[in-house]
KEVEXRO-391418 format. One record per residue (C-alpha): residue in three letters; x, y, z negated. Coordinates in steps of 0.25 Angstrom, whole numbers, plus 5000, padded with zeros to 4 digits. Last residue first. Example, Ala and Ser with C-alpha at 12.3 -4.5 7.8 and 13.67 -1.06 7.14 Angstrom:
REM residues 2
@code:SER x:5055 y:4996 z:4971
@code:ALA x:5049 y:4982 z:4969
END
This chain:
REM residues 90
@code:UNK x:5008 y:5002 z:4994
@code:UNK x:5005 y:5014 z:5003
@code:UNK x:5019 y:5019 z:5003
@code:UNK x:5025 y:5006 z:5008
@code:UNK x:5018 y:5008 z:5023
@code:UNK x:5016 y:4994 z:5030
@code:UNK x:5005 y:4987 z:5025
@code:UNK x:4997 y:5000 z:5019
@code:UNK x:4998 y:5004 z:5036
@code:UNK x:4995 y:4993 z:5041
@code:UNK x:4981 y:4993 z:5033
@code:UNK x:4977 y:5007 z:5034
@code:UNK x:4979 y:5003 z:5049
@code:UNK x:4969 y:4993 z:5047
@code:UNK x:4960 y:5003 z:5041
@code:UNK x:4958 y:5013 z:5052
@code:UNK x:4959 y:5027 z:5047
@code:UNK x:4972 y:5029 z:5041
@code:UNK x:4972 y:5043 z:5037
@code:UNK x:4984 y:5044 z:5028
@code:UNK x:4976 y:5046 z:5016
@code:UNK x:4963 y:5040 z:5021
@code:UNK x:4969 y:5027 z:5023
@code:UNK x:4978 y:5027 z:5011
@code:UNK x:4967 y:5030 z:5003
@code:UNK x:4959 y:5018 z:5011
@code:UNK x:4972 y:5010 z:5008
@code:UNK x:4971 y:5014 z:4990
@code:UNK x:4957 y:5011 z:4990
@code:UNK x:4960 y:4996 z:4996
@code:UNK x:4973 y:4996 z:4987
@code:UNK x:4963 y:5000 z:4976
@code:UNK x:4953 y:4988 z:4978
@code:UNK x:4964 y:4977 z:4977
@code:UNK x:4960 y:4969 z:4989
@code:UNK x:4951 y:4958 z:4985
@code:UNK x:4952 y:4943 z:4981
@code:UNK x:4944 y:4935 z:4988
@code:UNK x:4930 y:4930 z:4981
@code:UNK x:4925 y:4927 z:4967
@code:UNK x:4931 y:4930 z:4955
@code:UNK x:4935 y:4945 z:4953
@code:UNK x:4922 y:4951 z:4962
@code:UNK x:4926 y:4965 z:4964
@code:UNK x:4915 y:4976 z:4964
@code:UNK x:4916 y:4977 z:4951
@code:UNK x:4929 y:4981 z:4949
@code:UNK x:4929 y:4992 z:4962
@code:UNK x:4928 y:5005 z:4954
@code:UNK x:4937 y:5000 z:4941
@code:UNK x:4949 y:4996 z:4954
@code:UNK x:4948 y:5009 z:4960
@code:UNK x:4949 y:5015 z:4946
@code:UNK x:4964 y:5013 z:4948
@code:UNK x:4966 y:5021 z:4959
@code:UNK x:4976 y:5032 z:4948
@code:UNK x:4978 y:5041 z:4957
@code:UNK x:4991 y:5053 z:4953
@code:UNK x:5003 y:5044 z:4956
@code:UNK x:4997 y:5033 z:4968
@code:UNK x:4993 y:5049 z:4975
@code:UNK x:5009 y:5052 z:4972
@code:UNK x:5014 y:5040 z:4979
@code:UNK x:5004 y:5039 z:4991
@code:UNK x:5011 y:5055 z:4994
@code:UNK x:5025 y:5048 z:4994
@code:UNK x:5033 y:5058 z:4983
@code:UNK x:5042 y:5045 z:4979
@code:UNK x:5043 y:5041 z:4994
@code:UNK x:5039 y:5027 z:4998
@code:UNK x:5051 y:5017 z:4999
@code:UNK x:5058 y:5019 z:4983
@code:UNK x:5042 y:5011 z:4980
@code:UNK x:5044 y:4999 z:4989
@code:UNK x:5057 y:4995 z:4980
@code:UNK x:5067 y:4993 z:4991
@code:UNK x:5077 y:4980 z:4985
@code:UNK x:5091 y:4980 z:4997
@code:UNK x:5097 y:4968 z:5000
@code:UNK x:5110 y:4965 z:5007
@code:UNK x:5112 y:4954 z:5017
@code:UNK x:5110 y:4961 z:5029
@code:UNK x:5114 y:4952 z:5043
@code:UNK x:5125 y:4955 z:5050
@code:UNK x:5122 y:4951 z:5064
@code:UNK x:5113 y:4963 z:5066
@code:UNK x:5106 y:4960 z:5079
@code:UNK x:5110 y:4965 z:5093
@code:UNK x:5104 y:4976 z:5100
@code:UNK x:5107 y:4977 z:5114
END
């Protein structure tokens, strides 16, 4: 029978999020050589800056359909577990 741990960790370790995904991580060398900024001068006008919600950042939404495609995730809620749980899409 398992029993838990009773000595209990008391040393803390810092993890950047960016020594976790590979240095020659496929994702990483696309973010090198495109630039998405003209995403943002495409979709300027069509977002109103005074008057409703705030919206999703229009590149992160281009950025999880590339993601989509790329890895071939079809159904858009899974597109959307998937960017919450895997660090390289971030």
């Amino acid at each position: 029978m398992l029993h838990p741990n009773r000595e209990k960790q008391q040393t803390y370790e810092l993890v950047s999020i960016e020594d976790l995904v590979p240095e020659n991580h496929m994702l990483r060398k696309i973010d090198r050589y495109i630039d998405f900024s003209f995403i943002d001068e495409k979709v300027h006008p069509l977002y109103c800056e005074n008057n409703g919600r705030p919206a999703i950042d229009p590149t992160v939404l281009f950025k999880m359909i590339f993601l989509g495609y790329f890895y071939g995730i079809r159904s858009e809620r899974q597109l959307e577990r998937e960017v919450q749980t895997n660090l390289a899409y971030h």
